[in-house]
N, C-alpha and C positions, 0 to 999 in steps of 0.2 A: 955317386953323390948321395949324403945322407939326410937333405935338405929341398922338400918340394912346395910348390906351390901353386893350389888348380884354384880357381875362381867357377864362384856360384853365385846363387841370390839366397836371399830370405826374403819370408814376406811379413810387412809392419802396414796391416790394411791393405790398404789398394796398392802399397809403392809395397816391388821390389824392391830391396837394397843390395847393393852387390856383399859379398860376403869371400874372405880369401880362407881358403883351408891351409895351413900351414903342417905340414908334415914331417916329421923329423926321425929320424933313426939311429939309438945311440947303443954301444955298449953297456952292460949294464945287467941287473936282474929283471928277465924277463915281464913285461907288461904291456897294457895297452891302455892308454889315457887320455880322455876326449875329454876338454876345457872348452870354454870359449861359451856360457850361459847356455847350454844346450840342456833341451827339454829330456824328459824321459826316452819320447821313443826316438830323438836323437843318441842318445846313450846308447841307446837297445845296437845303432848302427854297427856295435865292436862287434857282436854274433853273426850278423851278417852278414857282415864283409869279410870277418874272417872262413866262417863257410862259402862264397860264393868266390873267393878266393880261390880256395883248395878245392874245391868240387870242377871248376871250370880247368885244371890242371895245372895251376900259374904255383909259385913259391909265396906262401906265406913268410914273413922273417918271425918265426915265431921264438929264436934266438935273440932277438931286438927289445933292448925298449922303446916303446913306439908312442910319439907324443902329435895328438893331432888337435891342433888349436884352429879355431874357427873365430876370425878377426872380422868386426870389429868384437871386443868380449862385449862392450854391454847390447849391444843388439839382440834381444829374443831370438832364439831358432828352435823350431818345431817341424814335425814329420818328417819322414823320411826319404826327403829328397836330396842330405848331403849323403845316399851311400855311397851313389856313385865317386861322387867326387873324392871324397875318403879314398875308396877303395883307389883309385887311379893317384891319390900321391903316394899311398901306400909303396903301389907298385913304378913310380916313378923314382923314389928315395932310391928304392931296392935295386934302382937300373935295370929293369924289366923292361920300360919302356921310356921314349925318349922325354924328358922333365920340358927342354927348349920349346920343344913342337905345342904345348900346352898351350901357349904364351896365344892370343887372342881369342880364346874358346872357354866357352862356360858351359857347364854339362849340369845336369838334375837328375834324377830318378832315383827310385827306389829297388833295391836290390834283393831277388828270392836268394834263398840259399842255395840254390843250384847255379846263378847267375844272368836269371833270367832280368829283363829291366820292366817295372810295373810303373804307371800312369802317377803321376803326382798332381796335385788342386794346385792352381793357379799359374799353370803355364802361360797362357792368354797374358795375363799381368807381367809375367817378366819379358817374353816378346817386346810389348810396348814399351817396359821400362828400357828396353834396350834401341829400341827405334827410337823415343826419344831422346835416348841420349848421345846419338849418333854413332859414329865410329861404324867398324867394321867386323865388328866381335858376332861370333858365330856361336849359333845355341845346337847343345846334344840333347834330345829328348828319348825317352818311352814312346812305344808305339801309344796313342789315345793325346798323349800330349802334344806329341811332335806336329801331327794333322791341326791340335786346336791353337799351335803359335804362329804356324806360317798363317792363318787367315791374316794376320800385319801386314797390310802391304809393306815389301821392300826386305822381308824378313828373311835373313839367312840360315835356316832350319834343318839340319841333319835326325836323321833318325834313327836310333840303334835298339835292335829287337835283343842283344844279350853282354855283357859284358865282355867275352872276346870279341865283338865287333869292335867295339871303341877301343883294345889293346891293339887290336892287327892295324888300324889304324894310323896309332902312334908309338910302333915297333921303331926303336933304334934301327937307320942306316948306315949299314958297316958296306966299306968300299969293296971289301972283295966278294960281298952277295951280290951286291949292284940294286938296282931297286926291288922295294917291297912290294911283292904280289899285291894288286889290288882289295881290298876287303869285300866282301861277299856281298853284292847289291841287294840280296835276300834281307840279309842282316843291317847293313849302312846304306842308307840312300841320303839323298838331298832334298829338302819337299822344296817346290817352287811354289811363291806365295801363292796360296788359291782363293778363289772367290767361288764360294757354294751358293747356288740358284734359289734365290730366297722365294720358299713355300707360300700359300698364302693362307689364313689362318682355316683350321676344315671346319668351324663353325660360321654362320652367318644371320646377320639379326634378320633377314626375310625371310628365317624358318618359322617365326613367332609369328600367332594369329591374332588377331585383334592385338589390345592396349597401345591403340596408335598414340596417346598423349604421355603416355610411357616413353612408345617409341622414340616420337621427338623430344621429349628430354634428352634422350641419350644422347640424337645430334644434335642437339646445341649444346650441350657439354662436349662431345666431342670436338665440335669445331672449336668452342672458346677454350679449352682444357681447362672445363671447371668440376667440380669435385661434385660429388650427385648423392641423395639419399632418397631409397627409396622406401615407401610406408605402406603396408597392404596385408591383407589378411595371408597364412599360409595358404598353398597351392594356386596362389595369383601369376605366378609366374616371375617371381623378383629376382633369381639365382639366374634364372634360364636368361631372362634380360643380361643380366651380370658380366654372364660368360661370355656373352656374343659383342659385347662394348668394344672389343679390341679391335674386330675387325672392321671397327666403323674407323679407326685413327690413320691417320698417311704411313707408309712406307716409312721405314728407318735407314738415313743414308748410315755410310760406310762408319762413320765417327760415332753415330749412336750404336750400333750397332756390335763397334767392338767396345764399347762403355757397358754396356749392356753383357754382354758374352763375357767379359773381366771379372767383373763382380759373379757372375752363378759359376765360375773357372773356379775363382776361391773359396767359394761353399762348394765344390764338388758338383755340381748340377746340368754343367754347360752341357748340352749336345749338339753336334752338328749337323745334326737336322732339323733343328731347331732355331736358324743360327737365321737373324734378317727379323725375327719375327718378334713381333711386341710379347714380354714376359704378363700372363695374369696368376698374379700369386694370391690365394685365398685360405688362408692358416685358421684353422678353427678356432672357436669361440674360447676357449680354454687358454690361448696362448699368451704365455707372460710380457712384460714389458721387453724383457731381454730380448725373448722372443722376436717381437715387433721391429725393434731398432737398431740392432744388433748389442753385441757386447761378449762378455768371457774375458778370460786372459791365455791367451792374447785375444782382443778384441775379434773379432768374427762378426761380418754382415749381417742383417737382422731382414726380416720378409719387405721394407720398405725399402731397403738397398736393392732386392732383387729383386721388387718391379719396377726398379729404375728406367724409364722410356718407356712403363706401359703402365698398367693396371693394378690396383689395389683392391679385390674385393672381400669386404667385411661382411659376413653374412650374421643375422643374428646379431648385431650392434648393441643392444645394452646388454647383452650377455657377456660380453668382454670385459675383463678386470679393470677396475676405474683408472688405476693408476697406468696399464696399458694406452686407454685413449687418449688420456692425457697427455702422453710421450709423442703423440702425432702432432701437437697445435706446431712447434717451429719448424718440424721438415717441413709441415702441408707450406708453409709460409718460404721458408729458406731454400729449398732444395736438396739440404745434405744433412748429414747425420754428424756430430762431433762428438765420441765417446770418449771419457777422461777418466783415467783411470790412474791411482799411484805409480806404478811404473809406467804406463807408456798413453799417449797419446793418441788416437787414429779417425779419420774423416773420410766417412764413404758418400759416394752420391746418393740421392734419395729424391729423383725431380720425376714422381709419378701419378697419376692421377685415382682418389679416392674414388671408389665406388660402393656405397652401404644401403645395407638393409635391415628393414624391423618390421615386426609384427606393432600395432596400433597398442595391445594392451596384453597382459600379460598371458590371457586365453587365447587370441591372436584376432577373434570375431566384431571386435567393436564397429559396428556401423557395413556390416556383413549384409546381404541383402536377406539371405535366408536361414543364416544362425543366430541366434541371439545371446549377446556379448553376456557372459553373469560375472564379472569381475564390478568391484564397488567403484566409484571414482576415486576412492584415498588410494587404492590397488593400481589404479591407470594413472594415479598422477606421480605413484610413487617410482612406476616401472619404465615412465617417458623422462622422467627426473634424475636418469644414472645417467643421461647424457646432459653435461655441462652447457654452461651459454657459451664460453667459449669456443669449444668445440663446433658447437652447431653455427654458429658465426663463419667457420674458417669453411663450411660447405655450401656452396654458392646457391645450387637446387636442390629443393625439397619436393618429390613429385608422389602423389597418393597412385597403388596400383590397385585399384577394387577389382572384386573378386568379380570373373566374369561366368555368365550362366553356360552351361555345359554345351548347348545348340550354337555358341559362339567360340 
């Protein structure tokens, strides 16, 4: 048969979309031609699979011309998690391995040239996209992936450490071998959905000594999930506050949790030891609006999408670019991000709680008990004035951290 067909995903923000590789094999002058909107290092996949091919021992048709269109065309497709599937209708066209047996399996990864299978961003996301869309369809992952999809409860998760795994698999059964030796549990297993023993966060706000009116800001923001800024000269303690905020908020059940884990899956960030626990994300003063919200092309989650269920902390707030804080007044208010962009559209979550800080004036001393501030007023009014009325509106409390004498 000179005509295959493997199903995968892409990813367009948070939704997978499914995605059919269509593979074909014709007489003809030799080539190889990847269509279907695919990005550069989707293109790169022809080097690959044709080394990880031949290096694994299997037949290349490098006699073929070889046409591998990736449906739907106008859907974006990036990185390299169609090699696999490539490579397997490659080798399915060619009758290598059985095309039929395909038929309710979606496979990912990225292929070495030896045929090793490496870890793809946003396995978590296709999991889900596949749990809720019900059905019975079974996912092939990389080792790193495969562990981060089965956390889905219900999820049907195989896992394959090299590219003869997933062939020995789906080797054609011919009647006079009788059945195919099992594939190597080393290499192919089944993860069963798992549930990791969520950690609890290793900082905690009763390491902090005094600034008990500090303190209880924090818990009443934490209990109200209200947005907090804090004001104080430096070395009062306002980061160290910051950090410890997480551990003051409730446990994340199973649904925030994998909401949470989705989103840092597609930036690359997810760990599983990490997995339960509230995200506090703090990007420095420097970082651009893009930065903040996300964006690119294709769109990409922004530091507000991944502390989705937890913490936002902005250190040093009017040193951040105007037009960055600006980009904050509709999530803090909405919950989610919509980035619009001429070709594609994408919506990530974004329902997390601010946490900011500032120095009083631009020396950091005004109203210090034992430095004395030498910045003019036009200087303190000019450097409290980068933050908007608006802005300060959508942050519920405003709490001073004065600097405390060294014997406390």
């Amino acid at each position: 048969m000179s005509l295959s067909l493997v199903h995968s995903r892409a990813l367009l923000g948070l939704d997978a979309r499914p995605v059919q590789v269509e593979v074909h094999l014709a007489n003809g002058l030799p080539s190889f031609t990847l269509v279907g909107l695919a990005d550069t290092e989707v293109k790169e996949a022809r080097e690959r699979v044709r080394s990880a091919i031949a290096n694994a021992g299997l037949e290349f048709p490098s006699n073929k011309r070889i046409t591998v269109n990736l449906a739907p065309a106008d859907l974006p497709k990036d990185s390299g998690r169609f090699d696999l599937p490539i490579a397997l209708g490659i080798l399915a066209a060619s009758g290598q391995i059985d095309a039929e047996q395909l038929t309710g399996w979606e496979f990912a990864g990225e292929l070495s040239l030896g045929g090793e299978l490496r870890p793809v961003r946003g396995a978590l996301a296709m999991s889900l996209a596949l749990h809720q869309g019900g059905g019975a369809v079974r996912l092939v992952l990389p080792p790193g992936s495969a562990e981060e999809a089965a956390l889905v409860p219900h999820a049907q998760v195989h896992r394959a450490r090299h590219l003869l795994d997933v062939v020995a698999r789906f080797l054609p059964v011919r009647a006079e071998a009788g059945n195919e030796p099992a594939p190597d549990s080393e290499g192919w297993a089944r993860l069963a959905p798992t549930e990791i023993q969520r950690q609890p966060p290793g900082t905690d706000l009763a390491d902090v000594k005094g600034q008990a009116a500090a303190k209880r800001a924090l818990e009443i923001a934490a209990a109200g999930g209200h947005s907090l800024l804090m004001v104080g000269p430096p070395g009062s303690g306002k980061s160290m506050l910051a950090q410890r905020f997480a551990g003051l908020l409730p446990a994340m059940d199973t649904h925030e949790a994998l909401e949470s884990a989705a989103v840092a899956s597609l930036a690359g960030r997810f760990q599983l030891e990490r997995w339960g626990q509230r995200p506090t994300c703090a990007p420095h003063h420097s970082a651009s609006a893009v930065a903040l919200v996300g964006g690119g092309s294709p769109p990409r989650p922004g530091e507000i999408s991944l502390a989705h269920h937890g913490v936002l902390f902005l250190d040093e707030l009017p040193e951040f670019p105007r037009a960055a804080l600006e980009a904050l007044r509709e999530p803090l208010e909405t919950g989610h991000i919509r980035i619009s962009r001429a070709a594609v559209q994408s919506e990530f979550p974004a329902r997390f709680q601010l946490i900011a800080a500032m120095n009083p004036c631009p020396c950091g001393y005004l109203g210090h008990p034992t430095r004395a501030c030498r910045d003019t007023p036009d200087q303190i009014a000019r450097y409290q004035g980068k933050l908007s009325g608006p802005l300060l509106d959508r942050i519920d409390l405003h709490v001073e951290v004065p600097a405390l004498p060294p014997d406390d």
